[in-house]
C-alpha positions as MATLAB code, in Angstrom:
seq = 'XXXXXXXXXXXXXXXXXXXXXXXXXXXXXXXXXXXXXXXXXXXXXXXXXXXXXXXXXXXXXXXXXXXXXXXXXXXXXXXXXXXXXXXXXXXXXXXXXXXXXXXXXXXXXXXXXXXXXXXXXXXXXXXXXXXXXXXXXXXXXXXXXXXXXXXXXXXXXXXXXXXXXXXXXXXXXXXXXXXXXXXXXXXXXXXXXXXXXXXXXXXXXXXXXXXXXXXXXXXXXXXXXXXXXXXXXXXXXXXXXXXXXXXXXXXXXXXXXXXXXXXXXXXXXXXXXXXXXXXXXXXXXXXXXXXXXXXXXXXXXXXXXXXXXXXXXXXXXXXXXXXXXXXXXXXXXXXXXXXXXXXXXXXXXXXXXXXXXXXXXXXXXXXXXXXXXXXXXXXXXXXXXXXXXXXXXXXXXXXXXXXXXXXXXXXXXXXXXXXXXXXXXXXXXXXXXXXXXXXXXXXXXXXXXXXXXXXX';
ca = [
     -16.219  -38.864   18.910;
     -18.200  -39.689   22.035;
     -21.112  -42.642   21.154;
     -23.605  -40.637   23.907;
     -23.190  -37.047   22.144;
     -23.591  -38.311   18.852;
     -26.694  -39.758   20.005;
     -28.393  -36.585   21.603;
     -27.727  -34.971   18.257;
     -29.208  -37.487   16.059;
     -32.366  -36.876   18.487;
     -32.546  -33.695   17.917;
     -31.796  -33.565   13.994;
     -35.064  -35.981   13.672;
     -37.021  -33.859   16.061;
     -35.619  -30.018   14.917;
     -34.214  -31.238   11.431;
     -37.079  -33.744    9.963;
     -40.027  -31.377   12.087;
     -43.050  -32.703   11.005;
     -44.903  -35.839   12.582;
     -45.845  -37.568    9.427;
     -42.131  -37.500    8.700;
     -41.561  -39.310   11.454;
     -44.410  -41.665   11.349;
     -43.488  -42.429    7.395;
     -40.156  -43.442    7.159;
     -40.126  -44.123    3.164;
     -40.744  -40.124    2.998;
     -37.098  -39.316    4.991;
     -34.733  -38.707    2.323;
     -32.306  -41.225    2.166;
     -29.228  -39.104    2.684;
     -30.494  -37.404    6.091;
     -29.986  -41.309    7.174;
     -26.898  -41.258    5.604;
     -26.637  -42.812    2.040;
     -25.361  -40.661   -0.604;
     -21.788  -40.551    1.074;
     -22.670  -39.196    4.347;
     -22.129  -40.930    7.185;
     -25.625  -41.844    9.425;
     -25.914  -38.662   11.842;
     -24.983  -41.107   14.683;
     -21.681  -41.612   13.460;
     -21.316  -38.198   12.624;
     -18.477  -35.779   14.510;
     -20.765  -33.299   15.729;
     -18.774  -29.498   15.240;
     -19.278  -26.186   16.416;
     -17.875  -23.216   15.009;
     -16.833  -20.237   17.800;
     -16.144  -17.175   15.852;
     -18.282  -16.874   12.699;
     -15.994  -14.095   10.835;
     -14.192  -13.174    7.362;
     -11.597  -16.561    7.444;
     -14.764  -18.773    9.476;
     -17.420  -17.965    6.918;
     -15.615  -18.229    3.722;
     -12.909  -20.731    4.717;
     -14.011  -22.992    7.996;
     -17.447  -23.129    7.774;
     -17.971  -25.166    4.082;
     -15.288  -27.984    4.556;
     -17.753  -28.939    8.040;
     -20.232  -28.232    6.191;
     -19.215  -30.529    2.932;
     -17.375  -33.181    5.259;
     -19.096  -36.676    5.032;
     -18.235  -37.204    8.680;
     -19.288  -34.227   10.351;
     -22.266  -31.813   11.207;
     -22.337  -28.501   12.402;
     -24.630  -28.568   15.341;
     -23.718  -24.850   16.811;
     -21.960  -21.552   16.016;
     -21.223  -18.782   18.072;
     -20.030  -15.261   18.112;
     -20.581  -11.941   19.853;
     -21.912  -10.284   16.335;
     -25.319  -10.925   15.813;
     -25.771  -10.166   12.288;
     -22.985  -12.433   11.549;
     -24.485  -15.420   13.391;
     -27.308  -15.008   11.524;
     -26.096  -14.713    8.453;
     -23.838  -18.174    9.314;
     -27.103  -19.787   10.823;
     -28.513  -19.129    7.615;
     -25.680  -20.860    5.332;
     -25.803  -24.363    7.408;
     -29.925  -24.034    7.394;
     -29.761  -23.436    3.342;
     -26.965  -26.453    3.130;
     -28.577  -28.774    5.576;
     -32.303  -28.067    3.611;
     -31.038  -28.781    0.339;
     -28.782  -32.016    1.311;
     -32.170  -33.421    3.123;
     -34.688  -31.912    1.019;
     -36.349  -30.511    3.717;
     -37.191  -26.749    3.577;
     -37.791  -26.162    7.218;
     -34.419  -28.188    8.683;
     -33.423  -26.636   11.711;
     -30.308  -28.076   13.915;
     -27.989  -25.816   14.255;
     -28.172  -23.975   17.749;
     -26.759  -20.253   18.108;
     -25.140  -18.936   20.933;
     -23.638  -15.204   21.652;
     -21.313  -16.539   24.815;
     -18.780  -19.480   23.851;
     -19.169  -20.731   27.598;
     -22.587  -21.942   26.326;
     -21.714  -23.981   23.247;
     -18.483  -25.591   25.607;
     -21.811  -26.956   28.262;
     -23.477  -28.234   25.280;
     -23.063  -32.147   25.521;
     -23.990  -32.515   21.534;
     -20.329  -30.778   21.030;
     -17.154  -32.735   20.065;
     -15.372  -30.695   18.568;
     -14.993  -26.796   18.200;
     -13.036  -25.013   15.427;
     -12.164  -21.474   16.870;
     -11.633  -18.786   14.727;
     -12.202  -15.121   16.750;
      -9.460  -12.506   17.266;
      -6.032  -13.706   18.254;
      -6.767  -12.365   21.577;
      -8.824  -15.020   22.486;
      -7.426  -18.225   21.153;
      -5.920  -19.288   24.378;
      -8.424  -19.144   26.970;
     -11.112  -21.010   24.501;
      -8.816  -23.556   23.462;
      -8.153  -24.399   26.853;
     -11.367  -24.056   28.407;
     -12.368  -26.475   25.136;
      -9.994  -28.914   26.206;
     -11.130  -28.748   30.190;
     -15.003  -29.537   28.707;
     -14.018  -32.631   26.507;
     -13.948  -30.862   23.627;
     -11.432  -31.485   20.454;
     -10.237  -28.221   18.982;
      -8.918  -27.130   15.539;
      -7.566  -23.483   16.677;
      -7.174  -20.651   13.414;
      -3.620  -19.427   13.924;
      -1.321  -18.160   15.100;
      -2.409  -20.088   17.931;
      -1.589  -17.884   20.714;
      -0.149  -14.099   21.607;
       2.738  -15.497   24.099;
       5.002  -18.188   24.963;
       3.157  -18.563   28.642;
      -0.050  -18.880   26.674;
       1.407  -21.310   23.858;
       2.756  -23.779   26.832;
      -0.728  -23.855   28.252;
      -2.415  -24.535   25.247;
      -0.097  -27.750   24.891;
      -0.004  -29.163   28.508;
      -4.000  -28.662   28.480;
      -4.541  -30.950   24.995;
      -2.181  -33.222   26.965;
      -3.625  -33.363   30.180;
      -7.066  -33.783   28.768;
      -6.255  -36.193   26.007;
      -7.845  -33.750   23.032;
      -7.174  -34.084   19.541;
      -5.690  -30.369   18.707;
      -5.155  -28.955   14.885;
      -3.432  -25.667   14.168;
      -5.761  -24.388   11.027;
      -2.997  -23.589    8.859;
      -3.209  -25.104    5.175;
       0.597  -24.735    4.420;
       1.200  -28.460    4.988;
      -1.190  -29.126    3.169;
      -0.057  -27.713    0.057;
       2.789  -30.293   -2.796;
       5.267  -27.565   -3.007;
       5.815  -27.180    0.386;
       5.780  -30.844    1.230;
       7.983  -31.608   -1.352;
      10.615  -29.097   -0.372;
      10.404  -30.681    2.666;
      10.551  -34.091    2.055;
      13.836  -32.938   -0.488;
      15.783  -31.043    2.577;
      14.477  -33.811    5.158;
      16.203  -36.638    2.656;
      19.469  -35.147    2.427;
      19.103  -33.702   -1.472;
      20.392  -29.939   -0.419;
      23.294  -31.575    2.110;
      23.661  -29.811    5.487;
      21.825  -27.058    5.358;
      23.533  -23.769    6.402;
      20.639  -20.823    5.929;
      16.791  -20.684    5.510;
      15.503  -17.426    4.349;
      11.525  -16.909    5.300;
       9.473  -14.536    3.983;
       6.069  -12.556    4.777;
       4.161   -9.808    2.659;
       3.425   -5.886    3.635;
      -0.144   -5.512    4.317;
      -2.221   -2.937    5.152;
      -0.926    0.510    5.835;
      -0.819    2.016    9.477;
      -3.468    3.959   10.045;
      -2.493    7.790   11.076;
      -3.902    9.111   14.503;
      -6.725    7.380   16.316;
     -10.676    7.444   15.329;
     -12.822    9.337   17.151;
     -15.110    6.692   19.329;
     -18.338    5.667   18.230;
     -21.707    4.511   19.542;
     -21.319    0.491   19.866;
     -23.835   -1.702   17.379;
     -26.807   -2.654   18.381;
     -25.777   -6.334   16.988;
     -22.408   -6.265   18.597;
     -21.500   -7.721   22.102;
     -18.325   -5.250   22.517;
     -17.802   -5.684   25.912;
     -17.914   -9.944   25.392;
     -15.373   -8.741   22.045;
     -13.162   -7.066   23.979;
     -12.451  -10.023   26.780;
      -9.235  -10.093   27.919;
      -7.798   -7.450   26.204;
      -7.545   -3.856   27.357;
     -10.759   -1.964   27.508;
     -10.634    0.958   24.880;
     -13.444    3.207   23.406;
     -15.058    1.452   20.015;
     -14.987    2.438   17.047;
     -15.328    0.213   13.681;
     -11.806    0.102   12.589;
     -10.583   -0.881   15.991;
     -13.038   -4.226   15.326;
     -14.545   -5.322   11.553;
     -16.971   -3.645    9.163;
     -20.337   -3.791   10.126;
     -22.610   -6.018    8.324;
     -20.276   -6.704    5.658;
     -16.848   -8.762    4.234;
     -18.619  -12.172    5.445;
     -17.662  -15.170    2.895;
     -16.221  -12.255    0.622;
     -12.383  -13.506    0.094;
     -11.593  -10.588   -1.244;
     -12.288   -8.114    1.465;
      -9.809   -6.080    3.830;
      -8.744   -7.494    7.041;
     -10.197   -6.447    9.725;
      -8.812   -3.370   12.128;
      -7.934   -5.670   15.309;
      -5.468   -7.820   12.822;
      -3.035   -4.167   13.204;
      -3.653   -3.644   16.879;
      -1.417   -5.173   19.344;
      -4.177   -5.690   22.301;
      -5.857   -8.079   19.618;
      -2.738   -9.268   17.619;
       0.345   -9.400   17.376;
       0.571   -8.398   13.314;
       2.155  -10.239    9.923;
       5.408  -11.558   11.820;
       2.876  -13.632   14.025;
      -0.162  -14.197   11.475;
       2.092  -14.686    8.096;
       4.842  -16.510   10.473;
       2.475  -19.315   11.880;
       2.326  -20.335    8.075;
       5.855  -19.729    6.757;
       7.550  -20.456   10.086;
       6.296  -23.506   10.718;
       7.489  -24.769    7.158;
      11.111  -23.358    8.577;
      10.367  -25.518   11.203;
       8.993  -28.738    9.460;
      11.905  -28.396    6.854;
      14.737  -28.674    9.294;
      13.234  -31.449   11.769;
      12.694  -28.845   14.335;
       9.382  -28.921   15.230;
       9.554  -29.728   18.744;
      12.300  -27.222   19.588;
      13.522  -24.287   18.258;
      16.720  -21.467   17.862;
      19.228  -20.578   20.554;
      19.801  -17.060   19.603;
      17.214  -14.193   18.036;
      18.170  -10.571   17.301;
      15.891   -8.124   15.282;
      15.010   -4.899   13.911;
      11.275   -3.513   12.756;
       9.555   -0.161   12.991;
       6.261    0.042   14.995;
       4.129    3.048   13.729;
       3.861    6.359   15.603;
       0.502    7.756   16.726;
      -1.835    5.239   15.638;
      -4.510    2.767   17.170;
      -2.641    0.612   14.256;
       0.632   -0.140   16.146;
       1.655   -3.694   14.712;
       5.642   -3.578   13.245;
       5.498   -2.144    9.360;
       8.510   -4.304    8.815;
      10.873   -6.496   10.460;
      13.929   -8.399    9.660;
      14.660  -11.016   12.768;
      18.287  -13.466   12.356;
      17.850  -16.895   14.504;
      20.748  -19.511   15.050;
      19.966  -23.194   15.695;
      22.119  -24.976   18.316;
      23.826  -26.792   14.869;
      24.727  -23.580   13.098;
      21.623  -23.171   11.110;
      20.396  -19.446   10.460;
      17.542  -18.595    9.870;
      16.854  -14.915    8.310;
      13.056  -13.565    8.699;
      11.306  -10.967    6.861;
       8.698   -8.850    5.611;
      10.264   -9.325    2.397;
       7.005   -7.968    0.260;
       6.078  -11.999   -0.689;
       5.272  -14.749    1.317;
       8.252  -17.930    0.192;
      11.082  -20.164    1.805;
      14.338  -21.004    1.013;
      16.475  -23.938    2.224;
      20.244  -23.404    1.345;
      22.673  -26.448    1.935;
      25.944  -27.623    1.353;
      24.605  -29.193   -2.362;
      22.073  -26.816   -3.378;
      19.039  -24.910   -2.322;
      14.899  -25.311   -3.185;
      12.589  -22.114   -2.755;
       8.976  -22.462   -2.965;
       6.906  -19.059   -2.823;
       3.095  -19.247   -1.707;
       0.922  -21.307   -3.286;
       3.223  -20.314   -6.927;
       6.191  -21.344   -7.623;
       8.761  -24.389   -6.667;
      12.436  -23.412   -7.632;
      15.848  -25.030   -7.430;
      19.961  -24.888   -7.701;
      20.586  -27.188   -9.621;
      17.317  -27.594  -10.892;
      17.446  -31.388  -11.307;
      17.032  -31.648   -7.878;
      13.628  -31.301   -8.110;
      13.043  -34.459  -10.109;
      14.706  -36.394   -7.679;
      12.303  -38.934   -6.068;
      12.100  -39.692   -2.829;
      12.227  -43.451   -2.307;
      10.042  -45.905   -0.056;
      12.310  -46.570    3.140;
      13.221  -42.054    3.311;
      10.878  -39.439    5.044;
       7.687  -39.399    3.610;
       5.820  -36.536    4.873;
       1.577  -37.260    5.305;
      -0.795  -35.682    2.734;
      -4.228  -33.690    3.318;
      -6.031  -31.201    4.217;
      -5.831  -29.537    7.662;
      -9.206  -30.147    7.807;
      -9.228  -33.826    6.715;
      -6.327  -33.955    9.193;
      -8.482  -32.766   12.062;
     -11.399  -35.050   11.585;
      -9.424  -37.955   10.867;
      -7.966  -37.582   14.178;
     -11.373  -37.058   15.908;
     -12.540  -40.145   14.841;
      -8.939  -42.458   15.008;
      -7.818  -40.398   17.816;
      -4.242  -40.278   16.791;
      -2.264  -37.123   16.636;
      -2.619  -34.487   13.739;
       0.414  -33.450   11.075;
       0.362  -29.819   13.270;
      -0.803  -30.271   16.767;
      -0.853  -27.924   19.916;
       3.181  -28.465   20.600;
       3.920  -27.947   16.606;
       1.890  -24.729   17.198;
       3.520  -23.400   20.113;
       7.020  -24.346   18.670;
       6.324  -22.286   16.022;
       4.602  -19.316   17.430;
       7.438  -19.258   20.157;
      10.029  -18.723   17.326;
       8.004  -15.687   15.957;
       7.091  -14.393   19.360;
      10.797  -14.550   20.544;
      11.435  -12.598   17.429;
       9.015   -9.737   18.272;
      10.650   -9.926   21.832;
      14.115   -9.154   20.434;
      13.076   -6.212   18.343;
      11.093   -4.472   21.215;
      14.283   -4.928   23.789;
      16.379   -3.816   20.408;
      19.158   -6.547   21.344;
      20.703   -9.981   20.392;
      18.832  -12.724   22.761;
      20.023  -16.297   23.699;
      17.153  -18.710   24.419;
      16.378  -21.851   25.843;
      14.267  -23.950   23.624;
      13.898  -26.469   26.436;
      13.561  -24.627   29.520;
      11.499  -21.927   27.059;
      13.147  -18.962   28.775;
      15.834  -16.325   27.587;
      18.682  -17.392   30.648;
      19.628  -14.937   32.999;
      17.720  -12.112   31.315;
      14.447  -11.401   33.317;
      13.829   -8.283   30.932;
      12.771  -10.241   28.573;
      11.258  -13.234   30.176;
       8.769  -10.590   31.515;
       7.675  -10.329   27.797;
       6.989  -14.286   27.349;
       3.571  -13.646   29.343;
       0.818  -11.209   28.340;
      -1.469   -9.564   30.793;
      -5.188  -10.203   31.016;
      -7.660   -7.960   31.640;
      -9.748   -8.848   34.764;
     -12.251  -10.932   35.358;
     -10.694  -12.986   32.597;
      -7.733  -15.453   32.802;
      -5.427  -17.278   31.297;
      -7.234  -20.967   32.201;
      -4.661  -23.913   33.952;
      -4.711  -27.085   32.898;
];
């Protein structure tokens, strides 16, 4: 947290937030938690957060930890829907009124470009959560203004973009969290901490596993005239420029906050995303990865098989099944296996957990075995918690940009090998498949002019 930011923003929360003169003039009148009693910290110690990307996962699931956070304050959000930054604006003005007890708070700025809330010197941190598409050049160009970013996954759409990501957090010393809540959860830990420690022996296999969502559509809608509210052109960025129509984007004026609701149409396209082996696999993957000790390389070998969908604007794979092999002997077996779970197998055993349900184990005592003092002990909380804690202490977070990238590239490589339809070796250190230029064309995606992917 920069001292001079926090400053300019506790400026403007007394002169936009507290408003009136008399306020200002008659201290005894400020409530006492706008100074920060009541738990909250005082706004000049506050991390001061912007939100780019004010969606379905933003609204319901990024937006009220910030917002709920002792430590922070949302000073901006940003995206290229209008009705949905208004609708956000709203939320933080409703919060902010009733935490302060003032009905007409206002500080929280709104922007349509995300160029405009990285110049803002109240900003110290963004949490980015627009189309996959995008991740990379914002997190970057976040980095290159000073900012600290917590980035929705999966974190990128390539291995060229992943590396960049990482050497730009580097270069500019940012603290970087992948938004993923799987560490987060006991089961998972646990399993972890029980294959780290030795309680499943060697282990020999991992099976992953990701649900089947949402259908293909058939054929291709018919193109329709763009929202009023809607900055398509600013939507579209990078990615290749194609007619509109509302599947191809998100409903209008609708499935905000509602946790229930579809996912949007870009989450099946491939100019926007790369589908459930990238979006399921930055969860389950990177548990894979954090099981074995991995999480700063990756496999040696990747083969696949999938079927992409046939004349349809939805073209992600309808299922996959992907085989890795570590440079130890580990395999790894990934699939759309209808539920989202992993398995560790070993020489002495094996633990499953499946999503957020269920911990299992052969033989079962081995999950009352306890993990003592001087083993692996892996850290507690919240991604969330996580990222602000390492705003403020500036150390690294349980998943940063490097994790991320590790654990994209082992998905990404896997999408690689079922495109080319053949068995793969790869480099984990060079990041390259050797001597096969076919498919080292595929570890960089194309960007639609003027955009780029940003150096470091």
């Amino acid at each position: 947290m920069r001292i001079e930011s926090s400053k300019i923003v506790r400026r403007q929360f007394i002169k936009t937030g507290l408003a009136a003169s008399a306020s200002l003039a008659a201290p005894a009148i400020i409530p006492a938690r706008a100074l920060g009693a009541a738990g909250k910290a005082p706004a000049n110690n506050r991390i001061n957060v912007a939100l780019i990307g004010i969606g379905r996962q933003a609204y319901f699931a990024n937006l009220p930890p910030f917002l709920a956070h002792p430590d922070t304050q949302v000073v901006a959000l940003c995206d290229v829907d209008a009705w949905r930054l208004e609708q956000a604006a709203e939320r933080v003005k409703t919060h902010y009124a009733k935490e302060t007890g003032i009905d007409s708070w206002k500080g929280c700025f709104t922007h349509r470009d995300f160029r405009e809330v990285l110049a803002r010197k109240d900003v110290d941190a963004v949490m980015i959560s627009t189309p996959d598409h995008w991740h990379a050049i914002m997190g970057i160009e976040a980095a290159r203004a000073g900012k600290d970013v917590a980035l929705e996954k999966p974190i990128t759409m390539s291995v060229q973009e992943g590396r960049a990501i990482s050497d730009a957090m580097k270069k500019f010393d940012r603290i970087f969290r992948v938004d993923s809540e799987c560490r987060s959860y006991a089961y998972f830990r646990r399993q972890c901490e029980l294959v780290r420690n030795g309680r499943i022996g060697k282990v020999r296999r991992v099976l992953a596993g990701v649900p089947k969502e949402q259908p293909p559509l058939k054929g291709t809608p018919d193109p329709m005239p763009v929202p009023d509210e809607l900055d398509y052109a600013m939507w579209q960025g990078p990615a290749p420029e194609r007619p509109y129509t509302e599947l191809r984007v998100h409903p209008r004026k609708a499935g905000v906050g509602a946790t229930g609701s579809k996912r949007p149409g870009w989450m099946c396209i491939q100019d926007y995303c790369d589908g459930m082996i990238l979006n399921w696999g930055a969860h389950i993957i990177d548990i894979v990865q954090w099981g074995l000790g991995t999480e700063y390389t990756g496999p040696t070998e990747v083969g696949g098989k999938g079927t992409f969908p046939k004349d349809s604007m939805w073209d992600v794979l309808q299922n996959f099944e992907v085989t890795y092999r570590y440079a130890d002997g580990t395999e790894l077996l990934y699939t759309m296996a209808g539920r989202p779970f992993v398995r560790f197998e070993g020489e002495k055993g094996w633990i499953e957990v499946q999503w957020f349900k269920s911990m299992t184990a052969e033989p079962p005592e081995l999950l009352r075995s306890q993990i003592g003092p001087n083993e692996i002990q892996l850290p507690k909380g919240s991604e969330k918690d996580d990222f602000i804690e390492g705003v403020k202490s500036r150390r690294p977070t349980v998943e940063p940009a490097e994790v991320g990238h590790r654990t994209s590239t082992i998905c990404q490589i896997g999408l690689i090998a079922i495109r080319l339809g053949r068995r793969l070796k790869w480099d984990p250190v060079a990041e390259k498949f050797p001597g096969d230029d076919e498919a080292n064309k595929l570890l960089v995606r194309p960007m639609r002019a003027p955009w780029t992917l940003p150096k470091a």
